[in-house]
N, C-alpha and C positions, 0 to 999 in steps of 0.2 A: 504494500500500500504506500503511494507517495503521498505526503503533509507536506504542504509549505508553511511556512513561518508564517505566513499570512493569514492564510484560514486558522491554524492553531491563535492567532493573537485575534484574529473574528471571532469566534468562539468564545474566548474567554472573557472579551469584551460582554458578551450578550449574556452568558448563561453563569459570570466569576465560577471562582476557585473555589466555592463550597464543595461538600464532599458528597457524592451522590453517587448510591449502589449500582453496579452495574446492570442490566436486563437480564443477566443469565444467573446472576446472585438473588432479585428478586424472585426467577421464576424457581429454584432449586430451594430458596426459602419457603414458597406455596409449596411445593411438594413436597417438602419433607414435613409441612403442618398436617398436610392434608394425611399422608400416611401413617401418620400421629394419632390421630384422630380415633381411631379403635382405641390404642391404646389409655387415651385420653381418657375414653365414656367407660371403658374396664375399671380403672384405678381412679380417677376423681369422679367419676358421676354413679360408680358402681355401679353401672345396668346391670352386668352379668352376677355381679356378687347377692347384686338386689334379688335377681331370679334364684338364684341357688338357696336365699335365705326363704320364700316363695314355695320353692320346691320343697324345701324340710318340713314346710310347716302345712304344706297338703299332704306329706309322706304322715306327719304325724296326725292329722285329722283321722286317716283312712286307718290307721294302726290304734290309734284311741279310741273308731267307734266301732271297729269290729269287738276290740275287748270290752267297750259300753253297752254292748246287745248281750253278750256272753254275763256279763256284772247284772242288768236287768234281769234274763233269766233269772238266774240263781238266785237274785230277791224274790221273784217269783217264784220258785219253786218251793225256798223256805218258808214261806206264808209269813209275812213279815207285819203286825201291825201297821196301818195305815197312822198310825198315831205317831210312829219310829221315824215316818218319811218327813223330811225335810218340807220346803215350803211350794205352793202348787206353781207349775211352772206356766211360762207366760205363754203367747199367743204364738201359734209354730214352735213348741214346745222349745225356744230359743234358740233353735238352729238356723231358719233360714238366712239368708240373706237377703241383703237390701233389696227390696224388686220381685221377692220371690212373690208365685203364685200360690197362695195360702190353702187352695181349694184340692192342690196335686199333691200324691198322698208323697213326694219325695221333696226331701227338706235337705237338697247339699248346702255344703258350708264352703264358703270360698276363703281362699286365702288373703290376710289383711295384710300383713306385716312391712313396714316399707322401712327399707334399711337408712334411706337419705329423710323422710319427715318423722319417723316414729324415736320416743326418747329411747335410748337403752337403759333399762333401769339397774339400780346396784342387785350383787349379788342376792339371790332367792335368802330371805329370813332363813335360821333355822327351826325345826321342829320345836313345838311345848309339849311337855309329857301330856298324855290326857288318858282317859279311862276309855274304853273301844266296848260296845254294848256288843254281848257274847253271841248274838246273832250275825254279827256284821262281822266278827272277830271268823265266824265258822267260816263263812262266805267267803274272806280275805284267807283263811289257810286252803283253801284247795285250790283261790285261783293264783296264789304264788309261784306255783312251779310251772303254770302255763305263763304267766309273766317273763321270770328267768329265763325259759326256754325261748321266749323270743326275743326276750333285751339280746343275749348273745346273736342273733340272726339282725337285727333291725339297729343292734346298738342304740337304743334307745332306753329312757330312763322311765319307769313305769311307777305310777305309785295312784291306790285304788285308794279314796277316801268315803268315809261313810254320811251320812246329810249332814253330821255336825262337824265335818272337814279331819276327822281323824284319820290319820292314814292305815288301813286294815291290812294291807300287803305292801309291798315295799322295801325291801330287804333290812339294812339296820333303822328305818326309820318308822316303825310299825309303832303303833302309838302315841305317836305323836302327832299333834295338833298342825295344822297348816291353814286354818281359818283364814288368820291375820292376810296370807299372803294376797294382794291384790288382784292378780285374774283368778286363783281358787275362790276370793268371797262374790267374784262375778259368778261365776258356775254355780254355788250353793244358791246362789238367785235365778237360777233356770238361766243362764244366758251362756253365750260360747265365749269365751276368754283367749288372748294370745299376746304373749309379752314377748319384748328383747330384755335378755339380762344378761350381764358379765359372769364369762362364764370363771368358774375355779380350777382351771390347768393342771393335772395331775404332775405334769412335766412340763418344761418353758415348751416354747414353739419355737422350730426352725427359725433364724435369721431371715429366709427368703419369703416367709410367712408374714414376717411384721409387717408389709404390705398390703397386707389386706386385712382390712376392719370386720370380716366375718372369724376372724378363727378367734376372736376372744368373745363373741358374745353367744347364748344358749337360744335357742327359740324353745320357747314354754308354751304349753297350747293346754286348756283344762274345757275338756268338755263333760255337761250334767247328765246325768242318767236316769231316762224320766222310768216311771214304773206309777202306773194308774194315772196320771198327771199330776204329781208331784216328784221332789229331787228327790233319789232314792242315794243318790251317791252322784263323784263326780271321778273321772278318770285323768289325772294328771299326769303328763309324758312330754318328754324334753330330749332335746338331743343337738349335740352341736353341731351345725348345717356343714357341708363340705366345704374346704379350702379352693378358696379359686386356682392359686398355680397347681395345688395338685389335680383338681379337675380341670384343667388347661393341660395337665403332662397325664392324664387319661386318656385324652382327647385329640393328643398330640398329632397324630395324623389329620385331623380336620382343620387343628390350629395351624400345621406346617401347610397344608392347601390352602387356606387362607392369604396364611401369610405372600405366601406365593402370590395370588391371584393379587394383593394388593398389592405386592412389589411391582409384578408386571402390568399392572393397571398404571401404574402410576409412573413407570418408562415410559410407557405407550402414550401417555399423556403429555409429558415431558418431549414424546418427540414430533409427536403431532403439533407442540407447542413450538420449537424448536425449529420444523419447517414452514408452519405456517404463518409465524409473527417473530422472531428473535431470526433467522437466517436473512427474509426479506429486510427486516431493518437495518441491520449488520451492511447487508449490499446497497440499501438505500444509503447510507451513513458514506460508506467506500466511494458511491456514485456522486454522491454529493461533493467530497475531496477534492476526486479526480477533476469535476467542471471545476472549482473551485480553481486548481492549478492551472488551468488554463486547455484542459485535453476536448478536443471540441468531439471525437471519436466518441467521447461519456456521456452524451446527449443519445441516450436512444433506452429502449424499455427494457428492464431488469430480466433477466434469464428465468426467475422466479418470484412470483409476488405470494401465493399461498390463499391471501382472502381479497374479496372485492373491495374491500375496505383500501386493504394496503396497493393495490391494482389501482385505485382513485387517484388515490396519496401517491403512489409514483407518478400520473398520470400528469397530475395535478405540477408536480415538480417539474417535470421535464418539460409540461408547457409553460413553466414562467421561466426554465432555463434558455429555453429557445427562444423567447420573447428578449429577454435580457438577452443573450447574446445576438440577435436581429437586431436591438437596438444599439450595443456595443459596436455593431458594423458599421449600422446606420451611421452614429456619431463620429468613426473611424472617416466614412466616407464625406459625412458632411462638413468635417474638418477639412480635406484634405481639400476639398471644392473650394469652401471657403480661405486655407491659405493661397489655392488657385486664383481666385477672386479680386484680393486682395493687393497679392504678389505683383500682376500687371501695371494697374496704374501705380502702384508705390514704384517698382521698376522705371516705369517714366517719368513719375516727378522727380526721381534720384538724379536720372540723366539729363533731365532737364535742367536741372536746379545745378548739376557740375559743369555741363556745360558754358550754361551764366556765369557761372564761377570763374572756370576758366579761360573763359573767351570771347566773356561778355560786351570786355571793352573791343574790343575788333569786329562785335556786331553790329548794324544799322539798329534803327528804330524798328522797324518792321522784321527784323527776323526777332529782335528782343520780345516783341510784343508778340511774336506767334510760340518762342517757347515758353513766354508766360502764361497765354494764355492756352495751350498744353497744360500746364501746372495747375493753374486753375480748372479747367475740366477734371482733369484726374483725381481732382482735390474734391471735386462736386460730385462725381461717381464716388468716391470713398464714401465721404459721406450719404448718400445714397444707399451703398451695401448694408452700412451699418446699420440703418435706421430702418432698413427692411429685414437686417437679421434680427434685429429686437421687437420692428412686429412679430416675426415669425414666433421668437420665443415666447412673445405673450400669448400667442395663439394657441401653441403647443402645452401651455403648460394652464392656459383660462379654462375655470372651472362653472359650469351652466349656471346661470343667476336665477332663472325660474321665471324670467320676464319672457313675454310674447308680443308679438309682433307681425306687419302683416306686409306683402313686398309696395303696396301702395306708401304707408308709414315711411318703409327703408326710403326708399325713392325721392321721398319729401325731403328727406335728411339729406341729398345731395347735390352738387351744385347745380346749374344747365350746362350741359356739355354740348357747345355749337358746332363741333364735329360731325355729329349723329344725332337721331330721333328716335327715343326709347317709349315705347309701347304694350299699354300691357292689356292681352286681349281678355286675358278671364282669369279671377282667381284672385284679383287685386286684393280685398279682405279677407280672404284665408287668413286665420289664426295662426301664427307658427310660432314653436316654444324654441326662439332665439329674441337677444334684445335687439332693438331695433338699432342699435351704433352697430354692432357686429354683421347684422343683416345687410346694412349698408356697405359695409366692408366689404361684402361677399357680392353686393353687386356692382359696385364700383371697381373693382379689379374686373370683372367680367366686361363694365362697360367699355373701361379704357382698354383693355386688349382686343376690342370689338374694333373699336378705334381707330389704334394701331394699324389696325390688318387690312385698312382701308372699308371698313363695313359701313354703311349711311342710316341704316337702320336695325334697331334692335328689339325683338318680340318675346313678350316673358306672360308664361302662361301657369295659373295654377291650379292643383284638381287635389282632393284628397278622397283616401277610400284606406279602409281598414287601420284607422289612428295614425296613418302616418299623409307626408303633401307631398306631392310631387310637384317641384316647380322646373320648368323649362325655357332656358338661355338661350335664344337664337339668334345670329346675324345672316345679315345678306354680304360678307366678307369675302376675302379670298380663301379662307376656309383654311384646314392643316393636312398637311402632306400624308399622307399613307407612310412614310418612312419615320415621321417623328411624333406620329399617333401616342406612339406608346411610352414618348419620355415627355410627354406635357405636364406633367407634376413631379419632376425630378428637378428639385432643387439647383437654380444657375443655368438650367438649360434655357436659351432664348436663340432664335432665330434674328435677333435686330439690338446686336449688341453695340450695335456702331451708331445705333441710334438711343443709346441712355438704357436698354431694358438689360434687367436682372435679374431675370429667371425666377423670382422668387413671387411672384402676383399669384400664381397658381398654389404654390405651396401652402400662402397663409391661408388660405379660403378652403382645403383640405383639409389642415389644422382647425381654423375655424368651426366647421360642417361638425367635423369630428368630438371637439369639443362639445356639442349640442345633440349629441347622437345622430348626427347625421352624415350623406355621403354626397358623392357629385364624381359622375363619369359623364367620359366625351360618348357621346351618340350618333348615329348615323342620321344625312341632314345631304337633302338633295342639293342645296348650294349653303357656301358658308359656314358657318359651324354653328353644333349645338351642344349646350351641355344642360345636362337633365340632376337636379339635386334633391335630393330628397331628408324632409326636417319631422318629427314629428308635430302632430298636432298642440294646441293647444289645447 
């Protein structure tokens, strides 16, 4: 890539030295967020930890109310005063859930537990000694060893309490009280209960574990045991939910496909990004350099643009680069006319004026006064060029005032030219959005090159249709050549330079036009010449 000093000190003018990441730093910073982003909603939003804690505590529902119909039985079967049973229980015997259809004899219980809004509460109270009524005490010794048989399978913590929350089976905690505990005094009230508690770690946990907020707390779930409809008992069962990195290295083959498919999602993405905005920019950036150094070859359409967007945007550049360099010609060219221009008579006043100098005294009167008056000419065409290159420039560079005007108006504004007989057959109050000084301009140079050409009369006609006027310029003149048709608005070109003209009458009244959103071409014109312009309306 070539940089000139030039464009590096453009550049730094427009955009300073602050410090700003590259395009390929910001796009490689989105993608590694974005591939983040799992990992994100794993460990700070716990979704996956939230499901797993979700999933324990529907494992424990299903395993608490199989043992809850088993417990109801065996109140049943023991014929148990109705007097013994705790309190009647409430409406959908406190299982359904929110929504449920009261009338359907199935009453699921769905899982509550939300690991990001629910508190975790401190460690479960312990047991109060209490006295166990010897009917409840029988019913808790037979279903103990169907208990233990299935804590070892479920690993789960089981403990059977009787209506006044004493626990009947349970391994060393038989006899004692759990009332106090708050989802147990839910359940004693006919309702389904479910807590987070800190759990009591037999043994620390892994280092790799302290990451996740599930492996210290319990899910507790205490559901009631209706029997006639009232609590007959309530079934408490607890069990600490699975570890997410160990159920992530369970699962390890789904997590490794995963991971995969994110990796290559997110290359794929990176190079879709890569071809279709960060390579065309990179060549736009390059393309732009190279015009910059002067390679006039670097004007032409990118090998790759990738999106319409950037297809625009190159589009877009490469026609203001051609514009600016057309008009870099332009002014090469109008320079070079103009020290052309210029160059002449200054050439002869020099000779003129050394001549005098030199040899003045050995002149007569009459050749004195003819290279003076040489001097003076030349001196009158200078000033002439000049005062037509500064119309020019005002023409070139005037911006539309929003005045209107009509070619009768323009007309007023100008002198009587006893030359010729200017006539205007139609069109005379046409509206046109030029001011009426400038309008004048544009037909004053027309008349006088009318003039010039030997023309006696001159016809100006005007018509509008679709917002925009057409006006048309015509003399009865000697008309312009088929050979210099096509350089009549080329700057210094004049067929009657011997006679004071400087090419430039035509120039400003294109300038002019132009500046007003409008145009003017020579037209074909059975004798003498016509030129047809065209202005918006007003």
């Amino acid at each position: 890539m070539r940089l000139t000093t030039s464009s590096k000190s453009i550049g730094s003018k427009w955009i300073g030295r602050k410090w700003r990441p590259r395009l390929a730093t910001v796009v490689v910073a989105i993608l590694i967020l974005v591939m983040s982003l799992p990992l994100v909603g794993l460990f700070f939003f716990r979704l996956y930890e939230n499901q797993l804690i979700r999933q324990t505590e529907a494992e424990l529902i299903a395993q608490g109310a199989a043992v809850a119909a088993i417990y109801a039985q065996e109140v049943r079967d023991a014929v148990i005063s109705p007097e013994k049973l705790g309190v009647a229980m409430p409406p959908a015997n406190g299982y359904a859930s929110r929504g449920a259809n009261l009338d359907s004899p199935y009453r699921p219980i769905e899982p509550r537990l939300d690991l990001a809004s629910d508190y975790v509460l401190a460690t479960r109270p312990a047991g109060i000694p209490a006295t166990i009524d010897p009917a409840f005490a029988a019913i808790g010794a037979r279903l103990a060893g169907i208990l233990d048989a299935t804590q070892k399978t479920t690993l789960a913590g089981f403990r059977l309490l009787d209506p006044q929350g004493v626990v009947i089976a349970g391994r060393d905690e038989t006899g004692q009280s759990l009332a106090g505990v708050e989802e147990v005094r839910a359940a004693l009230a006919g309702r389904y209960a479910s807590a987070l508690r800190l759990r009591i770690p037999n043994q620390p946990a892994p280092p790799l574990y302290s990451v996740s907020r599930g492996t210290k707390v319990r899910v507790f779930v205490a559901l009631p045991v209706a029997v006639d409809g009232k609590v007959a008992g309530v079934v408490y069962v607890s069990r600490t939910p699975n570890n997410i990195i160990k159920h992530l290295y369970g699962e390890r083959g789904k997590v490794t496909a995963a991971a995969i498919a994110i990796l290559g999602g997110t290359l794929l993405i990176g190079l879709v990004f890569l071809r279709t905005v960060s390579r065309p920019i990179y060549a736009l950036i390059d393309r732009t350099q190279r015009i910059a150094a002067g390679e006039r070859d670097a004007i032409r359409p990118l090998d790759h643009h990738g999106t319409r967007e950037m297809a625009e945007l190159s589009a877009a550049f490469l026609d203001m680069a051609e514009k600016l360099q057309a008009r870099s010609d332009a002014i090469q060219t109008f320079a070079t006319h103009v020290s052309h221009e210029l160059k002449s008579p200054l050439t002869a006043i020099q000779g003129a004026a050394e001549l005098l100098r030199d040899s003045g005294s050995a002149m007569d009167d009459d050749e004195r006064r003819r290279f003076s008056d040489n001097i003076v000419t030349d001196a009158w065409r200078l000033n002439l060029l000049v005062r037509r290159l500064l119309d020019l420039a005002r023409a070139e560079n005037l911006a539309p005032s929003g005045e209107s005007t009509s070619v009768g108006a323009a007309l007023a504004l100008l002198p009587v030219d006893t030359r010729l007989a200017v006539e205007v057959k139609a069109g005379g109050d046409l509206a046109l959005r030029i001011s009426a000084e400038n309008a004048a301009i544009v037909l004053a140079n027309l008349i006088d090159n009318s003039a010039r050409h030997g023309a006696t009369l001159v016809s100006i006609t005007a018509a509008s249709a679709g917002g925009k006027a057409t006006v048309l310029v015509g003399d009865d003149g000697a008309g312009i050549s088929p050979s210099n048709q096509a350089r009549i608005f080329e700057p210094f070109f004049t067929t009657r330079r011997d006679t004071g003209g400087t090419g430039m009458g035509l120039g400003i009244v294109l300038a002019l036009l132009k500046a007003h959103d409008g145009t003017i071409r020579l037209v074909d014109s059975e004798r003498g010449t016509r030129f047809e312009i065209t202005l918006p309306v007003a």
